[in-house]
VMD Tcl script that builds the backbone (N, CA, C; Angstrom):
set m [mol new atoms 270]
animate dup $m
set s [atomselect $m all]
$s set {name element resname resid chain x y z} {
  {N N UNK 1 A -36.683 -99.307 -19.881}
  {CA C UNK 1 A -37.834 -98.434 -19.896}
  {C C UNK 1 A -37.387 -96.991 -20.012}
  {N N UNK 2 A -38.393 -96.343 -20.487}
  {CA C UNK 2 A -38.041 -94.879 -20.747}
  {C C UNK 2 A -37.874 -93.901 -19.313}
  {N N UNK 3 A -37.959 -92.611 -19.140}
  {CA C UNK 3 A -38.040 -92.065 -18.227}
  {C C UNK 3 A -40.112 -92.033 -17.832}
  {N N UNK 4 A -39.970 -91.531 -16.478}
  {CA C UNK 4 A -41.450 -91.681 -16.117}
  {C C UNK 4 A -41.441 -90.219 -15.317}
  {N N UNK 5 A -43.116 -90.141 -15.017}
  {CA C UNK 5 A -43.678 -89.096 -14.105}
  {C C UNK 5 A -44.108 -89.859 -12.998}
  {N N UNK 6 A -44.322 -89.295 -11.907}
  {CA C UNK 6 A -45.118 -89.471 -10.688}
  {C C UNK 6 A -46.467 -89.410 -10.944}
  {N N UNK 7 A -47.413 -90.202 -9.899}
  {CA C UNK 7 A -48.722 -90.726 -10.154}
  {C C UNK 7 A -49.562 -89.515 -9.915}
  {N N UNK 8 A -49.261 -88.231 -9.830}
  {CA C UNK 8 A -50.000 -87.159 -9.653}
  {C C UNK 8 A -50.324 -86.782 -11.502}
  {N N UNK 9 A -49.454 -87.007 -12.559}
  {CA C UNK 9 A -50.121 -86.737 -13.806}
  {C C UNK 9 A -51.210 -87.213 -13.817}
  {N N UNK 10 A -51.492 -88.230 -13.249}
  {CA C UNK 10 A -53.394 -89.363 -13.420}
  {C C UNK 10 A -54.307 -88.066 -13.024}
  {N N UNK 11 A -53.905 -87.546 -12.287}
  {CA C UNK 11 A -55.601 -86.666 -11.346}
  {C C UNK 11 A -56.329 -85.845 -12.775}
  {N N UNK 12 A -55.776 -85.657 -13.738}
  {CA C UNK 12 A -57.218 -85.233 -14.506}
  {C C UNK 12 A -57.734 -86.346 -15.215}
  {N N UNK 13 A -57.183 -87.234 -15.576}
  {CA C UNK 13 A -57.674 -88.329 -16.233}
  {C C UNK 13 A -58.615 -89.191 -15.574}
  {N N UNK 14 A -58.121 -89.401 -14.099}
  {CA C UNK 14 A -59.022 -90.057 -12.941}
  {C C UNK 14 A -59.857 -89.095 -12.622}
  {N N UNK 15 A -60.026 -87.776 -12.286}
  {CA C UNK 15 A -60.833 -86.589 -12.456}
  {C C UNK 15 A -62.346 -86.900 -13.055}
  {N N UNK 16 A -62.021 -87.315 -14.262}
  {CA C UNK 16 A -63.208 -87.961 -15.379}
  {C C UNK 16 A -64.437 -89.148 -14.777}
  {N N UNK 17 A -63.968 -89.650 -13.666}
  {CA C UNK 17 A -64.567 -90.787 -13.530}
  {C C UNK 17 A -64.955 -91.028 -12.078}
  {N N UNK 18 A -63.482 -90.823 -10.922}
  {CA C UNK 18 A -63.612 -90.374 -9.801}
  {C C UNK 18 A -64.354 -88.863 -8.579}
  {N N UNK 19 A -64.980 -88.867 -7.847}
  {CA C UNK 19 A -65.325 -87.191 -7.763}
  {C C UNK 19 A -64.008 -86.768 -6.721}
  {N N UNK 20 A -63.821 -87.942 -6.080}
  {CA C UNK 20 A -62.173 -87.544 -5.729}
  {C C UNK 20 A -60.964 -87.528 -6.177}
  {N N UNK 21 A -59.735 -86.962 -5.090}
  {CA C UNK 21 A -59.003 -87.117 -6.053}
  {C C UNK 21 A -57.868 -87.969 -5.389}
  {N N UNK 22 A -58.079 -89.223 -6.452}
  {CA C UNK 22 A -57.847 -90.404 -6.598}
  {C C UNK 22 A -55.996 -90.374 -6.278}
  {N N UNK 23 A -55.265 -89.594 -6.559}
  {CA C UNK 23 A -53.805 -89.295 -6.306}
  {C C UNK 23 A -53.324 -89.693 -5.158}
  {N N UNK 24 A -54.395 -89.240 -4.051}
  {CA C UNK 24 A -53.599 -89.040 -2.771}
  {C C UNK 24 A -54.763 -90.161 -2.088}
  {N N UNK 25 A -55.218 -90.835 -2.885}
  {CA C UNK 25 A -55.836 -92.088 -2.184}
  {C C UNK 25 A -54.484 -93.216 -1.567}
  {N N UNK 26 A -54.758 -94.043 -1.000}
  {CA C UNK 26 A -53.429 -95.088 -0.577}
  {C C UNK 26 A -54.309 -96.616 -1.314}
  {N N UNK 27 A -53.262 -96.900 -2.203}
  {CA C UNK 27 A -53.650 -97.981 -3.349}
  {C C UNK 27 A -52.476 -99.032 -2.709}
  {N N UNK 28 A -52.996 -100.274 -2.703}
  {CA C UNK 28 A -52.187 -101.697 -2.339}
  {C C UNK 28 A -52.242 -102.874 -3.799}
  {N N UNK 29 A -50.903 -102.426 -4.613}
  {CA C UNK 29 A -50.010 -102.729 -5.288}
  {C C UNK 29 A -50.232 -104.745 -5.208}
  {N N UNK 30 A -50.938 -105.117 -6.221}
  {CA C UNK 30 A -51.327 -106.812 -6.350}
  {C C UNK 30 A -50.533 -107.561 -6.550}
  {N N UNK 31 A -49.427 -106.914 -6.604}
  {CA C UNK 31 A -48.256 -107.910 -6.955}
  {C C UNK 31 A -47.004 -108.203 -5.387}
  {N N UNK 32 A -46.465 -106.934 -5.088}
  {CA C UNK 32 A -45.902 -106.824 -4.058}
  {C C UNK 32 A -46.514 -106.504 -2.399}
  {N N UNK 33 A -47.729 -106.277 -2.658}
  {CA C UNK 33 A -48.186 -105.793 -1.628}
  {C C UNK 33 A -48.071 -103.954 -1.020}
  {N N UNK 34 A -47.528 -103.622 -1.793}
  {CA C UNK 34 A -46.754 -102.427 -0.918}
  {C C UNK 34 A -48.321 -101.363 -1.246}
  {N N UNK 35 A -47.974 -100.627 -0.074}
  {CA C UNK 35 A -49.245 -99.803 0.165}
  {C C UNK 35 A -48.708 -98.023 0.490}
  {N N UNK 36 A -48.991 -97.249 -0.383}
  {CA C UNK 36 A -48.856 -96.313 -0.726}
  {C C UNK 36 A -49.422 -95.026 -1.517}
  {N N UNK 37 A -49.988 -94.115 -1.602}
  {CA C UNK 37 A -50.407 -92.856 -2.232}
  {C C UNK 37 A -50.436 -93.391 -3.484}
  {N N UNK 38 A -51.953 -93.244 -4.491}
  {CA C UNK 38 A -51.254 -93.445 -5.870}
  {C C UNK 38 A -50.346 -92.608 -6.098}
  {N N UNK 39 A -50.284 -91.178 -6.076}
  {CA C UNK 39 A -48.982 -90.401 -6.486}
  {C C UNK 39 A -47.773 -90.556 -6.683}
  {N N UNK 40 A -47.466 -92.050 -5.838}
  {CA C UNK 40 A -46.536 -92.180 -5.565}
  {C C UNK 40 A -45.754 -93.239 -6.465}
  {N N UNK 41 A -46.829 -93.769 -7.576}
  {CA C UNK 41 A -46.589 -94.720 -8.365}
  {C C UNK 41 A -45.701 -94.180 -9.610}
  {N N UNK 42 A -44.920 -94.659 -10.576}
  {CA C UNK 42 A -44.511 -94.415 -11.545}
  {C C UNK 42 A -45.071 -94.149 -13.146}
  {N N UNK 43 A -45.005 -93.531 -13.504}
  {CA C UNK 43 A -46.194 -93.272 -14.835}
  {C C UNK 43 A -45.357 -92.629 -15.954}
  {N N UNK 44 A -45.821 -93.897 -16.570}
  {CA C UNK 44 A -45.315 -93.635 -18.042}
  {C C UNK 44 A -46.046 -93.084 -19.134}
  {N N UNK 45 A -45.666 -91.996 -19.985}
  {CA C UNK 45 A -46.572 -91.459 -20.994}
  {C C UNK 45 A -46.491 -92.004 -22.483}
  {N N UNK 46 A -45.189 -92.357 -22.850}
  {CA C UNK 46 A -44.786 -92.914 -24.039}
  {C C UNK 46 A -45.459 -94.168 -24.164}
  {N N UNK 47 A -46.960 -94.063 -24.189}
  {CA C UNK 47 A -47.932 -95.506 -25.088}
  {C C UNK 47 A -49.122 -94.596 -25.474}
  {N N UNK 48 A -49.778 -95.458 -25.553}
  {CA C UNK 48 A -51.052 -94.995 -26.042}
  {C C UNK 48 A -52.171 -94.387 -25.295}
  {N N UNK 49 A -51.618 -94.595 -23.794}
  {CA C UNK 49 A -52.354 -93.903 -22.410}
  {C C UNK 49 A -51.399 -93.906 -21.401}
  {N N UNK 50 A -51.828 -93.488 -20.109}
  {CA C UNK 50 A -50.858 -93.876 -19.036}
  {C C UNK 50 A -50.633 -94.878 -18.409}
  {N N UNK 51 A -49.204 -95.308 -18.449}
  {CA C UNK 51 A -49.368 -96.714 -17.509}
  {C C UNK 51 A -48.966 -96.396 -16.166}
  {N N UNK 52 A -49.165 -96.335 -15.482}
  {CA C UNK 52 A -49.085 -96.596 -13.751}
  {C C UNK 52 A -48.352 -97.593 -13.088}
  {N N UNK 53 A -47.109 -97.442 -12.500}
  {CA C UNK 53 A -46.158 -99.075 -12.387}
  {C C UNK 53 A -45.823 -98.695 -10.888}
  {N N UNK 54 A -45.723 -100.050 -9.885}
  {CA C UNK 54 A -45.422 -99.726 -8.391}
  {C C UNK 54 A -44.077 -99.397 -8.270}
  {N N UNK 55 A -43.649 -98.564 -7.673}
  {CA C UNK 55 A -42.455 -97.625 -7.429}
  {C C UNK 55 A -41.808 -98.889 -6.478}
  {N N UNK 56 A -42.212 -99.665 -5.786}
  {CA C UNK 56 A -41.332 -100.986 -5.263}
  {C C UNK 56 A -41.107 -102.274 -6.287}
  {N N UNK 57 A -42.021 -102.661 -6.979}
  {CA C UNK 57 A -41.892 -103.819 -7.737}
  {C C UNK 57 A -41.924 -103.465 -9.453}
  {N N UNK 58 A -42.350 -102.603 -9.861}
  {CA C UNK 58 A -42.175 -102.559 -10.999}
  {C C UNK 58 A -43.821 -102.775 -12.137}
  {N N UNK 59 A -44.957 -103.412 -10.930}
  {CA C UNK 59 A -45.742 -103.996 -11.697}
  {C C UNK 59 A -46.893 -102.729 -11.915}
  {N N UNK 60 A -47.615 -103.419 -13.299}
  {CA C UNK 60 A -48.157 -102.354 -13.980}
  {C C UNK 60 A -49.441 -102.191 -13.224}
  {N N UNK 61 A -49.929 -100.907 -12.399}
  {CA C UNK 61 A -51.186 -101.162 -11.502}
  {C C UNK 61 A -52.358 -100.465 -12.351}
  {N N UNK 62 A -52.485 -99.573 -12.976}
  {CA C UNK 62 A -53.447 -99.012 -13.515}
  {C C UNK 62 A -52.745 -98.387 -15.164}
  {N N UNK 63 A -53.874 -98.842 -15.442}
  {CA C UNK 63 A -53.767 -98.049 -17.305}
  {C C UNK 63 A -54.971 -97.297 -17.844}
  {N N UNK 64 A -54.590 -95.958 -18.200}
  {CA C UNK 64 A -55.746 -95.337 -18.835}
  {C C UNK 64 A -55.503 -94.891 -20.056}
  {N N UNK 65 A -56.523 -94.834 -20.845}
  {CA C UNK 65 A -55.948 -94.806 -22.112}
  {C C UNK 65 A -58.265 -93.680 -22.367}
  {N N UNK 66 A -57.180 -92.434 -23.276}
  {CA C UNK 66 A -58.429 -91.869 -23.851}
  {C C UNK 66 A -58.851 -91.935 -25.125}
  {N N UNK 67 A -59.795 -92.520 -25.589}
  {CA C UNK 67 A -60.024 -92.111 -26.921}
  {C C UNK 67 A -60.761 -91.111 -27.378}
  {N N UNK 68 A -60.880 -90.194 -26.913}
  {CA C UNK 68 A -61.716 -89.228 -27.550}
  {C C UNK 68 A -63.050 -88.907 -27.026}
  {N N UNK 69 A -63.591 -90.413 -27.267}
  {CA C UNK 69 A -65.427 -90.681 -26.764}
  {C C UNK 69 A -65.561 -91.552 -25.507}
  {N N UNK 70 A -64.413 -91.951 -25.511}
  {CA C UNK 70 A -64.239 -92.858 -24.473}
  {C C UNK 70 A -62.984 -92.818 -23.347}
  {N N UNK 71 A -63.185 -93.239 -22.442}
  {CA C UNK 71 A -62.180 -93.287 -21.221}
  {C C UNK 71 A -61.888 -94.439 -20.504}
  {N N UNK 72 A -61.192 -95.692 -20.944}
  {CA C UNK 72 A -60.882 -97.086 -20.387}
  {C C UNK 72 A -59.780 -96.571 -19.588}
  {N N UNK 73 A -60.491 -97.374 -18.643}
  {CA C UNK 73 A -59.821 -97.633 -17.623}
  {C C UNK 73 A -59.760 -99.127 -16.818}
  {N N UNK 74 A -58.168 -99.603 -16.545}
  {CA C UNK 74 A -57.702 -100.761 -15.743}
  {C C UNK 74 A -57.015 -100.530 -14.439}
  {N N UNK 75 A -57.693 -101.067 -13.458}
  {CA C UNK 75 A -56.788 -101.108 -12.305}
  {C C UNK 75 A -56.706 -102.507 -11.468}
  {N N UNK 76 A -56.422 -103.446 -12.448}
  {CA C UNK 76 A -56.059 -104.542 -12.489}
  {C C UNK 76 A -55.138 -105.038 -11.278}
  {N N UNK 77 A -54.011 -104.322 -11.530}
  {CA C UNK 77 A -53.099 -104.406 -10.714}
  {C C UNK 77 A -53.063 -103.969 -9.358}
  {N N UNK 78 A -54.169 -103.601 -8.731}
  {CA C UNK 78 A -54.254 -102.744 -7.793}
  {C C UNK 78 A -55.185 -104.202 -6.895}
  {N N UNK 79 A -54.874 -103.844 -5.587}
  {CA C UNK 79 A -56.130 -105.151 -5.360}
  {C C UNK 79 A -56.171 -104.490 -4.118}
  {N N UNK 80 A -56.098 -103.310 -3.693}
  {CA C UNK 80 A -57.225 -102.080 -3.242}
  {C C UNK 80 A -57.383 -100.616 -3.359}
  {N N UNK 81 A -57.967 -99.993 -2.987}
  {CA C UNK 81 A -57.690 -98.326 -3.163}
  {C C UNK 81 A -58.658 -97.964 -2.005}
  {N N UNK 82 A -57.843 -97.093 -1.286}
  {CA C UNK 82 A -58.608 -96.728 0.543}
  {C C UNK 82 A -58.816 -95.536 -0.022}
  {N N UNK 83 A -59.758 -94.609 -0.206}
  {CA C UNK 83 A -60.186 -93.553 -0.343}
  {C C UNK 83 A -61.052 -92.746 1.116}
  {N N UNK 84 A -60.672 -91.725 1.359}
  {CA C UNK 84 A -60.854 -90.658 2.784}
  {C C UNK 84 A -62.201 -90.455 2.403}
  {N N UNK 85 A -63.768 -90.331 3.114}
  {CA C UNK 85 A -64.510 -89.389 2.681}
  {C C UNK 85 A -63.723 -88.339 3.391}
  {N N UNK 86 A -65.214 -87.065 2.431}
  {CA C UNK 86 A -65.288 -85.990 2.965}
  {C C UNK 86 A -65.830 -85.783 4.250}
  {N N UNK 87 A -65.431 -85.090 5.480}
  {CA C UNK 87 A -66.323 -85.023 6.703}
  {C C UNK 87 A -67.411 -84.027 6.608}
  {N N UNK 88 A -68.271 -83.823 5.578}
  {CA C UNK 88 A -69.660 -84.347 4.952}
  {C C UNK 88 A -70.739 -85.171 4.958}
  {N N UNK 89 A -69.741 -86.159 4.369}
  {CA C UNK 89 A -70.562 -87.147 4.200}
  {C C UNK 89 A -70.264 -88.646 5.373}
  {N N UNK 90 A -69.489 -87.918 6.579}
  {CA C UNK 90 A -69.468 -88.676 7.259}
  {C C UNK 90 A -70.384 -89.384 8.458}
}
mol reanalyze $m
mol bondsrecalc $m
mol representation Tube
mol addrep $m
């Protein structure tokens, strides 16, 4: 595999869709279990969107890919995401 970024490149792309920010949420990784910050995931730019891979196992947890008019998004690999409210809306 090529070189990668940290899961903090996602926050404008997740930006689009999320009103939080989805980075510093703690996401549990469907393959290994491991539970951690998305930020903390591995992200690759060299495809056609970002792929998102667990920094313990390797597996691919989220893919976003933009087209222009559109914004797909997979988080397949993910089999949770704990998000904080705001103490707002608590």
């Amino acid at each position: 595999m090529t070189n990668h970024l940290d899961g903090n490149v996602l926050a404008g792309a997740l930006s689009e869709v999320f009103t939080a920010d989805v980075t510093s949420a703690r996401a549990r990784c469907g393959g290994c279990g491991r539970m951690g910050a998305l930020a903390e995931a591995m992200v690759y730019t060299n495809a056609p969107g970002l792929v998102a891979r667990c920094a313990g196992c390797d597996q691919v947890l989220a893919t976003i890919v933009d087209t222009g008019d559109r914004l797909i998004l997979s988080l397949a690999g993910l089999s949770a995401i704990e998000l904080t409210r705001p103490l707002s809306t608590r």
